[in-house]
VMD Tcl script that draws the C-alpha trace (Angstrom):
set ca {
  {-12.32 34.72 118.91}
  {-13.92 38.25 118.35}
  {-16.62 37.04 117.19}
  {-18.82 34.18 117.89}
  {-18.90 31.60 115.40}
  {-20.65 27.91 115.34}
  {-17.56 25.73 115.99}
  {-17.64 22.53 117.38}
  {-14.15 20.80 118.32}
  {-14.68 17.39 119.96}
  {-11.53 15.24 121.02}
  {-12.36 12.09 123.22}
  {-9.40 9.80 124.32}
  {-9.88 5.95 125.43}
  {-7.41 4.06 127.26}
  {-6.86 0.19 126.64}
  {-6.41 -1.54 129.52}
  {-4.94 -4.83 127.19}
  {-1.74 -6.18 128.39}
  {0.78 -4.25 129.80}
  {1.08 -1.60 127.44}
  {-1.66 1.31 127.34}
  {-2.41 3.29 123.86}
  {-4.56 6.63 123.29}
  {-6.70 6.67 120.71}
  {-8.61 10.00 119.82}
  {-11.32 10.82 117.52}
  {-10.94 12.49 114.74}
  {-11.47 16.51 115.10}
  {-15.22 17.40 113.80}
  {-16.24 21.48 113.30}
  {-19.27 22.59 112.31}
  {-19.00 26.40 111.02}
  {-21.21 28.98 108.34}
  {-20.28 28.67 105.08}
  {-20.87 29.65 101.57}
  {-20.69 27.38 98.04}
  {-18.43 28.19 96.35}
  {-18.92 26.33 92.81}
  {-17.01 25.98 89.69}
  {-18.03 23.44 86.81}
  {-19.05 19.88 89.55}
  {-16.17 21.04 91.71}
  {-17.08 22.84 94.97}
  {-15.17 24.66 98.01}
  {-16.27 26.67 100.88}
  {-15.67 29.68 102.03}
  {-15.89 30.40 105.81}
  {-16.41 33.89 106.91}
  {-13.18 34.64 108.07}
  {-11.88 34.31 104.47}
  {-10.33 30.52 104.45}
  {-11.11 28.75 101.74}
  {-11.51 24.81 102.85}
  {-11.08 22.18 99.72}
  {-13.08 19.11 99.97}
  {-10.78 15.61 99.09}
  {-13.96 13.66 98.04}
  {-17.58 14.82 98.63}
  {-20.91 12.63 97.27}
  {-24.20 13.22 96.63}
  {-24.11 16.81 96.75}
  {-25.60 19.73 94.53}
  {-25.70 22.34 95.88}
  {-25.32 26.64 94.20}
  {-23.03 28.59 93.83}
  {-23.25 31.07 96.24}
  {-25.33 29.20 98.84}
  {-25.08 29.41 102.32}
  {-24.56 26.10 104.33}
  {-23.32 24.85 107.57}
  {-20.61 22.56 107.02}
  {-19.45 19.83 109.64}
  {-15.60 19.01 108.66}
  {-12.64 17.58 109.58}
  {-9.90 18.99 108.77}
  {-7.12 16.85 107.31}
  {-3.73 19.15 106.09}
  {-3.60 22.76 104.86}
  {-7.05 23.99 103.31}
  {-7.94 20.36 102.57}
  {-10.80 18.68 104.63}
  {-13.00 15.93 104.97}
  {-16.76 17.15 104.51}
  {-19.03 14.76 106.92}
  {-22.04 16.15 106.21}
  {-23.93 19.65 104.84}
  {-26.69 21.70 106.10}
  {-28.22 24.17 103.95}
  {-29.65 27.18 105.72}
  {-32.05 30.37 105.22}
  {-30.42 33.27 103.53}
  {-31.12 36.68 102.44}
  {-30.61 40.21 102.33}
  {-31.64 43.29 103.54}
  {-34.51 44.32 102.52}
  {-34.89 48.63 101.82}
  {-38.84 48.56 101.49}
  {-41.49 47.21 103.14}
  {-41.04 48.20 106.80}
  {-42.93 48.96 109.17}
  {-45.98 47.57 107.09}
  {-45.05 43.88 105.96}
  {-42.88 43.90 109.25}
  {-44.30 40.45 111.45}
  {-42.89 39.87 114.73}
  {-44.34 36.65 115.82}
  {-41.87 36.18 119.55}
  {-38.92 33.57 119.12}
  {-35.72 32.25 120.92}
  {-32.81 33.47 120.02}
  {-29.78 30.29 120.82}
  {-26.96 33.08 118.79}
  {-26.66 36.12 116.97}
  {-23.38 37.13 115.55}
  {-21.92 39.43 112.87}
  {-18.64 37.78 110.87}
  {-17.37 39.23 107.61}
  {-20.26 40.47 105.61}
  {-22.96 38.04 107.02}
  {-25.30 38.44 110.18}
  {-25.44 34.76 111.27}
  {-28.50 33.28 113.66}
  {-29.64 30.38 115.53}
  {-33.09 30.55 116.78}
  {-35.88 28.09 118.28}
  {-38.75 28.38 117.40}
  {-42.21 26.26 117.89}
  {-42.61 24.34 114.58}
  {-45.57 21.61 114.11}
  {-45.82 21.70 110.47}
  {-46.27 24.71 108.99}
  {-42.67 26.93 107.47}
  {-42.05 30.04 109.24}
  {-41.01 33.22 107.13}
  {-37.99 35.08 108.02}
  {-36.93 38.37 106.54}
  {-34.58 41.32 107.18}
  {-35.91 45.06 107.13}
  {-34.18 48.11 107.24}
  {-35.77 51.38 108.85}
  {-35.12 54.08 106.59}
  {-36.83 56.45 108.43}
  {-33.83 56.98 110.83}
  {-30.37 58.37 110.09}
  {-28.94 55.86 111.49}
  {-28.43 51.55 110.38}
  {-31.65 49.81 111.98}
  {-32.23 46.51 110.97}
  {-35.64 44.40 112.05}
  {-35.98 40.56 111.85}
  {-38.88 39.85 110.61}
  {-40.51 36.30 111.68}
  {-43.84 35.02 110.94}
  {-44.86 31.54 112.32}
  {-47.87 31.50 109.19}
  {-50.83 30.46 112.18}
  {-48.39 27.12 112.50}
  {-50.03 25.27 115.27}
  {-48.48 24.67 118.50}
  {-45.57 22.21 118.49}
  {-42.24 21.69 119.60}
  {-39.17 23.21 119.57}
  {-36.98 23.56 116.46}
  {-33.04 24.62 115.90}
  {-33.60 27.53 112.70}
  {-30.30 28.60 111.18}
  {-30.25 32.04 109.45}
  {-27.83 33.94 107.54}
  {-27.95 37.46 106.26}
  {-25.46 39.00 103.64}
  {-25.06 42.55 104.99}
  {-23.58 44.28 102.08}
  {-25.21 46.41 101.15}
  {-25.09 48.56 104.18}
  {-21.33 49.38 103.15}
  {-20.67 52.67 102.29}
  {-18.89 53.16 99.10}
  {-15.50 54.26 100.89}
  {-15.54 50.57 102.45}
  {-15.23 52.57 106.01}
  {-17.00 50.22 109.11}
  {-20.70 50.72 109.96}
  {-21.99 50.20 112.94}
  {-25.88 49.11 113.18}
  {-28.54 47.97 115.92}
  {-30.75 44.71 115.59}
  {-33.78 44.36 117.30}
  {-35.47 40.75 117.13}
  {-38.98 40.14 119.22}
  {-38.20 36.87 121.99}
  {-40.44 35.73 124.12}
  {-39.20 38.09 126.62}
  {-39.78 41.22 124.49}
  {-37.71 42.95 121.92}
  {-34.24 43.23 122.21}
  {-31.46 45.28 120.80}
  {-28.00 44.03 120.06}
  {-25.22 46.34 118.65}
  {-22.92 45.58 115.99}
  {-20.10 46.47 113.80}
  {-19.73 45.84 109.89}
  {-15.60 46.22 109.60}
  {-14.00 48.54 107.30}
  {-13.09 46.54 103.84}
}
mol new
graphics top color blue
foreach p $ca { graphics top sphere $p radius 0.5 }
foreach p [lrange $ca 0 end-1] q [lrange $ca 1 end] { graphics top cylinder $p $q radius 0.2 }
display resetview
């Protein structure tokens, strides 16, 4: 795929060794990929970045808003329709026009992913949680002519911990001109090994 996205496709086989004939049997296919609600009245689909619309058969105990953004772990079953196994929501935001360089906190992380699909900057970080919620946040530098965002992360004096999985998703739209033509922008996150600059591409609508 062009771009990365968090898929997870598992297929395990067991042979029976029972009589003389030997049968496969395979689990079912499980993915796991960004998502957001889509909701209408108590009825609820998702749609994954790429455009495809998945439609739930049954799903429980869920409330989530329209508009949300979620990991979903499925299964698909035939066409659009799917078997939800569980949901994850996640951090979201936007970019944010004001407030860099001075609200701008940089407190070091690990960054697992970083990808850019439809309109949404999707991460997965690690960072050292003990009890305290980080912050996250998106700036824009509009001090330069050109598109540079700055992830903001700010561990709030949490005390040393352990590691933690931190999902993240950013809707980017803004940053699209009004003809709908690509823009191109540069990240920078601060890791534990100093910052670092990634370079992507918002496609042309």
């Amino acid at each position: 795929m062009k771009n990365f996205t968090l898929t997870l496709l598992v297929m395990l086989s067991f042979t029976l060794f029972q009589g003389c004939d030997k049968e496969t049997e395979r689990m079912e296919d499980f993915l796991a990929e960004f998502a957001t609600v889509i909701k209408q009245g108590d009825s609820y689909r998702f749609e994954l970045d790429n455009g495809k619309i998945l439609t739930p058969v049954d799903i429980k105990d869920y409330s989530g808003s329209d508009g949300e953004r979620v990991i979903i772990y499925w299964t698909p079953i035939y066409g659009d329709s799917v078997k939800i196994n569980h949901i994850l929501p996640i951090f979201s935001g936007g970019v944010l026009i004001e407030g860099f360089p001075e609200r701008y906190i940089n407190d070091p992380l690990k960054i697992t992913s970083v990808w850019v699909e439809g309109e949404y900057l999707n991460l997965i970080l690690e960072i050292e949680y003990h009890n305290t919620p980080h912050s996250f946040a998106l700036f824009k530098d509009t001090s330069v002519t050109g598109t540079d965002l700055y992830l903001a992360h700010s561990n709030n004096n949490d005390q040393p911990g352990y590691p933690q999985a931190m999902y993240a998703s950013f809707n980017l739209k803004t940053l699209r001109s009004q003809n709908g033509a690509a823009v191109p922008f540069r990240l920078f996150i601060n890791t534990n090994k100093g910052l670092q600059q990634f370079n992507f591409l918002i496609g042309a609508r």
